[in-house]
VEXZAPA-453994 format. One record per residue (C-alpha): x, y, z; residue number from 0. Coordinates in nm, 4 decimals. Example, Ala and Ser with C-alpha at 12.3 -4.5 7.8 and 13.67 -1.06 7.14 Angstrom:
% residues 2
<X 1.2300, Y -0.4500, Z 0.7800, pos 0>
<X 1.3670, Y -0.1060, Z 0.7140, pos 1>
***
This chain:
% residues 253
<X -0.5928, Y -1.9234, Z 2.0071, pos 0>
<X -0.5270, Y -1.7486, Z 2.3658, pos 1>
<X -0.2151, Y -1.5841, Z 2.1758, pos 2>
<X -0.4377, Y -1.4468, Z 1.9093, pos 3>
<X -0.7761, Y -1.3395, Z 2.1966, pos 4>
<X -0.4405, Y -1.1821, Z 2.4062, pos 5>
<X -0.3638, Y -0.9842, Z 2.1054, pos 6>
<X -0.6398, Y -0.8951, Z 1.9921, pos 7>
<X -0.7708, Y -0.7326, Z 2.3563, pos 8>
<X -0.4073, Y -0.5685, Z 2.3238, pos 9>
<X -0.5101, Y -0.3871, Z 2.0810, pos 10>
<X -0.8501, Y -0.2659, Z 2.1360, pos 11>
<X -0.7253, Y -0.1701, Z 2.4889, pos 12>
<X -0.4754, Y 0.0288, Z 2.2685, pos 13>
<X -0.7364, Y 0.1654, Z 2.0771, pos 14>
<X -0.9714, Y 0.2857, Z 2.3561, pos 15>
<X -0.6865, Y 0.4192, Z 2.5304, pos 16>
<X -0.6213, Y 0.6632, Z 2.2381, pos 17>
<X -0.9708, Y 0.7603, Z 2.1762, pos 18>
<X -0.9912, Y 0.8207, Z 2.5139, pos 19>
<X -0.6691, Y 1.0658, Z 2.5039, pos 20>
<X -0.8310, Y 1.2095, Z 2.2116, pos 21>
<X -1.1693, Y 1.3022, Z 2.3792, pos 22>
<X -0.9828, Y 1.4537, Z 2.6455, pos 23>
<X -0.7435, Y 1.6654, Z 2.4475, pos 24>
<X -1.0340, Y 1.8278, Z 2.2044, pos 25>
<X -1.2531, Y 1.8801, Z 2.5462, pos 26>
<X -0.9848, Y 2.0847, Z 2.7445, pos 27>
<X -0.8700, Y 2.2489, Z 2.4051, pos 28>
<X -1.2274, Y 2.3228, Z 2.2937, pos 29>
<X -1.1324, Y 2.4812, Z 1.9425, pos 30>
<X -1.2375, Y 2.3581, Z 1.5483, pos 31>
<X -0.9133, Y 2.2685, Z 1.5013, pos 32>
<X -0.9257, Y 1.9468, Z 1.6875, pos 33>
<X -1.2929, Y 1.8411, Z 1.6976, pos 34>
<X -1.3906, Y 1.5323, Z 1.9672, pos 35>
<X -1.4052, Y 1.1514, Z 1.8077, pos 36>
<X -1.7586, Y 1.1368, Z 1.8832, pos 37>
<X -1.8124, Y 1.4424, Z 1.6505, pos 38>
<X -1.5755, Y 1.2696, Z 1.3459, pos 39>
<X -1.7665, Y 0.9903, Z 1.4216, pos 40>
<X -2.1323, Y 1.1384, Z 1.3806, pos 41>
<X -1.9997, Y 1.2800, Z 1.0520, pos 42>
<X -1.8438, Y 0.9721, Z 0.8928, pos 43>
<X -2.2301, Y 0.8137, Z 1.0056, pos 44>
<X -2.4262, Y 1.1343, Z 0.8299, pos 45>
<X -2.1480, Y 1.1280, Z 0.5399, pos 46>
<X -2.2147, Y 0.7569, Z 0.5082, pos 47>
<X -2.5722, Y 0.7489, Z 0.4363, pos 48>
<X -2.6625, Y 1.0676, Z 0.2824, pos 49>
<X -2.3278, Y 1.1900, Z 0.1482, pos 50>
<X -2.0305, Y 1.0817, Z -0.1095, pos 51>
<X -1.8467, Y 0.9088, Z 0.1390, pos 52>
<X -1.9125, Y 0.5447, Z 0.0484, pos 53>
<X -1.8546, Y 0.6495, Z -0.3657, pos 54>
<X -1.5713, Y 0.8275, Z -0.3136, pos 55>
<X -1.4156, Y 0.5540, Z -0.0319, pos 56>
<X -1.5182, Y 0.2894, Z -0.3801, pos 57>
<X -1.3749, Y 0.5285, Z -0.6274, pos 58>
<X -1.0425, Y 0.5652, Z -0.4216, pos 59>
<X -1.0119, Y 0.1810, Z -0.3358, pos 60>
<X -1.0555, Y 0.1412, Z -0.7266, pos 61>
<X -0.7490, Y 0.3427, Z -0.7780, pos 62>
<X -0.5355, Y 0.1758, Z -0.5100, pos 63>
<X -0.6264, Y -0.1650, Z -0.6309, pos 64>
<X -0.5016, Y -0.0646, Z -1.0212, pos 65>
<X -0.2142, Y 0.1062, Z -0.9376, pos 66>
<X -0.1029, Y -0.1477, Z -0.6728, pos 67>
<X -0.1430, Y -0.4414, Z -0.9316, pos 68>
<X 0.0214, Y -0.2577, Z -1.1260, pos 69>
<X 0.3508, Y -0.1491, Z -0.9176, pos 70>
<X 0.3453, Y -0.5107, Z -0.8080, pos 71>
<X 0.3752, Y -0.7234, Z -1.1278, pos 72>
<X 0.5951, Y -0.4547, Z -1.3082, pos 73>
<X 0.8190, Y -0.4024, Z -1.0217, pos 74>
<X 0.8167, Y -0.8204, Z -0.9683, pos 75>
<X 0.9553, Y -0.8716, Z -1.3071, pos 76>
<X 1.1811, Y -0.5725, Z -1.2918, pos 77>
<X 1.3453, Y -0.6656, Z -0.9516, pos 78>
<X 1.4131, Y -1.0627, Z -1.0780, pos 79>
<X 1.5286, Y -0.9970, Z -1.3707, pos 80>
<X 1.8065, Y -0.7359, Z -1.2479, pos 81>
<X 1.8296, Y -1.0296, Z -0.9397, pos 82>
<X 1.8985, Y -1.2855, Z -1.2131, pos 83>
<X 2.1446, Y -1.0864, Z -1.3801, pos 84>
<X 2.4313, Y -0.8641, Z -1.2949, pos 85>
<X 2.4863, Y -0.7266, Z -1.6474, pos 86>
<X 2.1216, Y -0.5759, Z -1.6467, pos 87>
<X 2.1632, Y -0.4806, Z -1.2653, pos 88>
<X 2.4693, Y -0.3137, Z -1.3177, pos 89>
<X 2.2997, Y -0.1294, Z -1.6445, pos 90>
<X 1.9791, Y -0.0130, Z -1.4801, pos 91>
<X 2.0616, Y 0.0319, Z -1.1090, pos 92>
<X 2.0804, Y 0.4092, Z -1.1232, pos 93>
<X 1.7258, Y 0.4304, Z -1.2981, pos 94>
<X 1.6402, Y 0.2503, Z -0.9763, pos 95>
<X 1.7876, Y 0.4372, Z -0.7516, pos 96>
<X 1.6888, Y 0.7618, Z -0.9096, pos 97>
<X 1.2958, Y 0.6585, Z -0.8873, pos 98>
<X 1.3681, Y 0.5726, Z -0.5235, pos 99>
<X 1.4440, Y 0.9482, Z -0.4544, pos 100>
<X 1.2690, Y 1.1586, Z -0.6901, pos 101>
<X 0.9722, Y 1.2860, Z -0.4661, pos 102>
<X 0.6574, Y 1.1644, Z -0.5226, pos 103>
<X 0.5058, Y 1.5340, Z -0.5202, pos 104>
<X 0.7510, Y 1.5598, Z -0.8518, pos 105>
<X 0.6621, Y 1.2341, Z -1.0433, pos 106>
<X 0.2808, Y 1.2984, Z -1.0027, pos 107>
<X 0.3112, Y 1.6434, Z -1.1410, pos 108>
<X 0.5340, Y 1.5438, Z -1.3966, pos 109>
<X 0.2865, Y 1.2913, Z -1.5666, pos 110>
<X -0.0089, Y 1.5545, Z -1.4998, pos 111>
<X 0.1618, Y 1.7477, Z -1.7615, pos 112>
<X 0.2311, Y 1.4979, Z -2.0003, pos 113>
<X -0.0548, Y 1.2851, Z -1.9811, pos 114>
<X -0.2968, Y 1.5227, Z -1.8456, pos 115>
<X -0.5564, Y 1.5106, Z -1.5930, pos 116>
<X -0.6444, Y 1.1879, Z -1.6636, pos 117>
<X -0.7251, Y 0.8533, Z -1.4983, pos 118>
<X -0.4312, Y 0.6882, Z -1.6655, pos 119>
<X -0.2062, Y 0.9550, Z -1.5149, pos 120>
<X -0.3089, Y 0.9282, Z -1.1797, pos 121>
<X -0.2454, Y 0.5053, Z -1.1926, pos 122>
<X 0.0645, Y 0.5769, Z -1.3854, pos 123>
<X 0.2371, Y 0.8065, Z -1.0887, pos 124>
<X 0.0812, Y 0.5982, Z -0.8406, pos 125>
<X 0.2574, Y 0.2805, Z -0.9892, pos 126>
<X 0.5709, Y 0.4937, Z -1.0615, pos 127>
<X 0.6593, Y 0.5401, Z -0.6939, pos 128>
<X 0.5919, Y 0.2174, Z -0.5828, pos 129>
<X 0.7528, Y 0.0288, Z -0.8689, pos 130>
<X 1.1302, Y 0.1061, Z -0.7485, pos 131>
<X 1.0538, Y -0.0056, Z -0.3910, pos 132>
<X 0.8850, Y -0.3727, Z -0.4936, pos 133>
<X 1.2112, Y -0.3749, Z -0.7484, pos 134>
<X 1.4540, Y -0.3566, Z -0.4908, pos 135>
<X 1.3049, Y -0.6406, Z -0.2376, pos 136>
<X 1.2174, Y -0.8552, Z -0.4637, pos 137>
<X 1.5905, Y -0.7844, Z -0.5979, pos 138>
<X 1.7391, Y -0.8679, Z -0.2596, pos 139>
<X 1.4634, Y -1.1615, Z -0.2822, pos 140>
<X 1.6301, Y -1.3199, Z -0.6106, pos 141>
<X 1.9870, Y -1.2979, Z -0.4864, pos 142>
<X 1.8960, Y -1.4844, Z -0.1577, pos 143>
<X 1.7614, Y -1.8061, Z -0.4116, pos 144>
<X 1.9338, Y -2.1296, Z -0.3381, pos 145>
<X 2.1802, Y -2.2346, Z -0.5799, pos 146>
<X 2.0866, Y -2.5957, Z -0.5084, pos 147>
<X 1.7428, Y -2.5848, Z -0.6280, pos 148>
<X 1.8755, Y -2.4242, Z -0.9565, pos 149>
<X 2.0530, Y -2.7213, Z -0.9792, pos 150>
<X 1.7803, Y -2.9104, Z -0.9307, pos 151>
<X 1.5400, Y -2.7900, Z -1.1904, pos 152>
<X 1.8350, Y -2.7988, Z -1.4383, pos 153>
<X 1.9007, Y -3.1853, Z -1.3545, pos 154>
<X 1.5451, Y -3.2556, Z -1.4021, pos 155>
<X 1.5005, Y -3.0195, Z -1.6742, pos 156>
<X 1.2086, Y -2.8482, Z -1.6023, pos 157>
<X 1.0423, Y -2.5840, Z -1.8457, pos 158>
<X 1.0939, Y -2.2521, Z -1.7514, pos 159>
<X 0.6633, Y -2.2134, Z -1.6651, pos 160>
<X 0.7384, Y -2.5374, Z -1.4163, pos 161>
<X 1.0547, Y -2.3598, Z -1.2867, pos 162>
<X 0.8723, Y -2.0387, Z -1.2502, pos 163>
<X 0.5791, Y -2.2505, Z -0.9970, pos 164>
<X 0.8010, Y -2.4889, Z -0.7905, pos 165>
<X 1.1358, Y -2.2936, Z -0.7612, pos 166>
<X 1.1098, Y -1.9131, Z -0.8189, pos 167>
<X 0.7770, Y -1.8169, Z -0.6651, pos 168>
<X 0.7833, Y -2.0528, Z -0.3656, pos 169>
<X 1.1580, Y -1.9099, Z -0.2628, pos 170>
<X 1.0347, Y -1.5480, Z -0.3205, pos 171>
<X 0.6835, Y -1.5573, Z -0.1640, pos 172>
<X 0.7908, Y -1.4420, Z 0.1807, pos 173>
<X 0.9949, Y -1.0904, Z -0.0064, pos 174>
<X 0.6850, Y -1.0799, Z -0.2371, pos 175>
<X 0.4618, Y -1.0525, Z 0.1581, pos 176>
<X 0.6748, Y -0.7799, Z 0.2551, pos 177>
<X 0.6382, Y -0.5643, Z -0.0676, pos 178>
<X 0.3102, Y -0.6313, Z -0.0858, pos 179>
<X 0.2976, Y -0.4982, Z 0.2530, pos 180>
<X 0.4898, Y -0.1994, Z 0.2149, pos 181>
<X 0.3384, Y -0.1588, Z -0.1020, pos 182>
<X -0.0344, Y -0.0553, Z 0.0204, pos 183>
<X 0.0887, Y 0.1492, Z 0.2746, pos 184>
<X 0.2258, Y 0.3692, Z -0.0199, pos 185>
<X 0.0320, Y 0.3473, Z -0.2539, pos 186>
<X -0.3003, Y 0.4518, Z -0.0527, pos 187>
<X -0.0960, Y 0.7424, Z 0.0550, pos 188>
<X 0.0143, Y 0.8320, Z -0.2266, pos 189>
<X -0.3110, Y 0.7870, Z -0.4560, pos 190>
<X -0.4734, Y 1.0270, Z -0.2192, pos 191>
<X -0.2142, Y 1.2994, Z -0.3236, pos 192>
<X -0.2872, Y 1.1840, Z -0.6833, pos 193>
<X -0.6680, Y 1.2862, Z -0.6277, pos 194>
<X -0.5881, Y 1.5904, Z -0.4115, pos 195>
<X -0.3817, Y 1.7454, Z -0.7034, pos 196>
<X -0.6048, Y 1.6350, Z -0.9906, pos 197>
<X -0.8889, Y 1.4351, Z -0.9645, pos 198>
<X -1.2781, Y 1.5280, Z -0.9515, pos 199>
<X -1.3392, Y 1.2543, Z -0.6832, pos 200>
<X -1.2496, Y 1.0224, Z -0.4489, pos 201>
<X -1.1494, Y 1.0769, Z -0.0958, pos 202>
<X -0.8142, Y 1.2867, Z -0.1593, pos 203>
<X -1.0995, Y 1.5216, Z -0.3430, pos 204>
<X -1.3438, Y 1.5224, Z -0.0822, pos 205>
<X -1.0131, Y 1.6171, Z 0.1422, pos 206>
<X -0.9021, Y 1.8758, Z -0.0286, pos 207>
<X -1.2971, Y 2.0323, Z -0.0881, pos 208>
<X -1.3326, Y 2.0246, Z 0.3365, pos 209>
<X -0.9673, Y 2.1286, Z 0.3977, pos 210>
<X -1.0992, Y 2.4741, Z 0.1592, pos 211>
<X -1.3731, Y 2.5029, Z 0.3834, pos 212>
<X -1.1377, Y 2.4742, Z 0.6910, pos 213>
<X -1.3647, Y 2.1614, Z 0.8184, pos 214>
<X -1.1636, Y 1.9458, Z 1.0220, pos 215>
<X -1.3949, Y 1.7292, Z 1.1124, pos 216>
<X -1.4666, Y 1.6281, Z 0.7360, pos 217>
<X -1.0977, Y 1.5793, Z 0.7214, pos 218>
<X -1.0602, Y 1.3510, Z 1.0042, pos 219>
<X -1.3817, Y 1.1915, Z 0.9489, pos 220>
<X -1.2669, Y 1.0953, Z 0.5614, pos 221>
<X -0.9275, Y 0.9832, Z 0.6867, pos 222>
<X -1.0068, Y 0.7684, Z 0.9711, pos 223>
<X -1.3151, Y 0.6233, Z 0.7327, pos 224>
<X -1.0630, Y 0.5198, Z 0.4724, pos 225>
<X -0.7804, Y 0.4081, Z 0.6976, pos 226>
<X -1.0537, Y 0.1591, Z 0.8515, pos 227>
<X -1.0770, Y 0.0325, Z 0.5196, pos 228>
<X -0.7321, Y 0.0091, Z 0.4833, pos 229>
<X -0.6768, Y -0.1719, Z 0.8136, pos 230>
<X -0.9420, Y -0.4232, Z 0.7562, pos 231>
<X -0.7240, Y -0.5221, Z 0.4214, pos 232>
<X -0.4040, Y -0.5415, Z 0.6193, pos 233>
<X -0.5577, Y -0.7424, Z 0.9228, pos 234>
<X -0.7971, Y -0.9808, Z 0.6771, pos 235>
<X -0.5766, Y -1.0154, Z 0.3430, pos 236>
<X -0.2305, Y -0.9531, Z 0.4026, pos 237>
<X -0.1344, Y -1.0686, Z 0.7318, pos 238>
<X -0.2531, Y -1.3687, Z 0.6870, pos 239>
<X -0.0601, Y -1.4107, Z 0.3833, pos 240>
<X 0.2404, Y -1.3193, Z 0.5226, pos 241>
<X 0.1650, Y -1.5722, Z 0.8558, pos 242>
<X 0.0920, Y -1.8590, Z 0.5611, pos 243>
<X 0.4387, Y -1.7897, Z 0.4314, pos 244>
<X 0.5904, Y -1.7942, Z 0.6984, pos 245>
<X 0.4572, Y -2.1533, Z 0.8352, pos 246>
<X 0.5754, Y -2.2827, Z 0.4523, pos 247>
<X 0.9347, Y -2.1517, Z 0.4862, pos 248>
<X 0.9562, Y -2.2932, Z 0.8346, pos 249>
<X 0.7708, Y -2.6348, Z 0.7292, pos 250>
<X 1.0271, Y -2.6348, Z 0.4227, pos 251>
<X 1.3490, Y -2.6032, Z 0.6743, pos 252>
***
């Protein structure tokens, strides 16, 4: 408990020290271009109760959530099946690789064109840069299982559902963590270029409108609004995961 107060006051000390640097900076530079935090702040409050910014903050979280399911379970499946077997990891490790370093600038243009500017484009090049990535740990993941407890659930028999629950998940959890991790620091990213490039809403959109209008403080004020958004999912949902895990891998040992 005094680990987790001493942490926490770490990093709100962290955090006031920054705004405070901030404050400072936009004071002596005095320009649009890098309004104060109490300005961003009075905007994201005005934006928040008369404005778009809670429907397009929704609209934008929608979009993360589908395409994030999505890149997760597809790139799951993909990266244990080419864990479980060389043949198929020998076959389709280029595809891999190649999805790994095609930009995602390129992908999300690509399935503009073919799909058009559509909803189920946008999840579809979302997911497709993300899927590679999740393949690849939880790859790395499936090579790493015990041989032992294959063993095991072949002695015993087990069907492959109960082999799925007791063996393969529980061994994989803590790569599954990280991707998930990694994963919704992408895709947010990522679906915000999505919007900015062809969607009507959300707050790529609302970016994009304010960043025509050369308002900076709309820009910051949408970004920092989201990314609080995003935080709050990383420091309630996913870090706690992770620090579950871990205590289950180390109770397990």
């Amino acid at each position: 408990m005094k680990l987790l107060s001493s942490g926490t006051a770490a990093r709100a000390a962290s955090l006031v020290l920054l705004l405070l640097a901030w404050e400072t900076t936009a004071t002596l530079a005095h320009s649009r271009s890098l309004p104060a935090p109490h300005a961003v702040f009075a905007f994201i409050a005005r934006e928040a109760t008369g404005g778009d910014l809670v429907s397009n903050i929704a609209i934008t979280l929608a979009r993360v959530v589908v395409s994030f399911v999505v890149a997760m379970a597809l790139g799951c499946a993909i990266g244990v099946a080419l864990g479980r077997s060389r043949r198929l990891d020998t076959a389709f490790d280029t595809w891999v690789i190649v999805l790994l370093n095609t930009p995602a600038l390129v992908i999300t243009v690509l399935c503009y064109i073919w799909l058009g500017l559509t909803e189920a484009a946008a999840v579809l090049a979302v997911a497709l840069n993300k899927i590679p990535t999740v393949a690849v740990l939880m790859r790395e993941g499936t090579r790493a299982l015990s041989p032992e407890l294959d063993e095991m659930a072949n002695a015993f028999r087990l069907s492959p559902m109960d082999r799925l629950r007791h063996v393969l998940i529980p061994q994989l959890q803590p790569h599954l963590a990280g991707a998930a991790r990694s994963g919704l620091a992408l895709v947010w990213k990522i679906v915000l270029v999505v919007e900015l490039l062809g969607r009507p809403n959300g707050v790529g959109y609302a970016i994009s409108v304010y960043f025509q209008l050369f308002d900076v403080t709309a820009v910051l004020g949408y970004s920092l609004a989201f990314m609080a958004v995003m935080l709050a999912i990383e420091y309630g949902v996913l870090q706690p995961y992770e620090a579950h895990v871990r205590r289950w891998r180390l109770s397990a040992h």
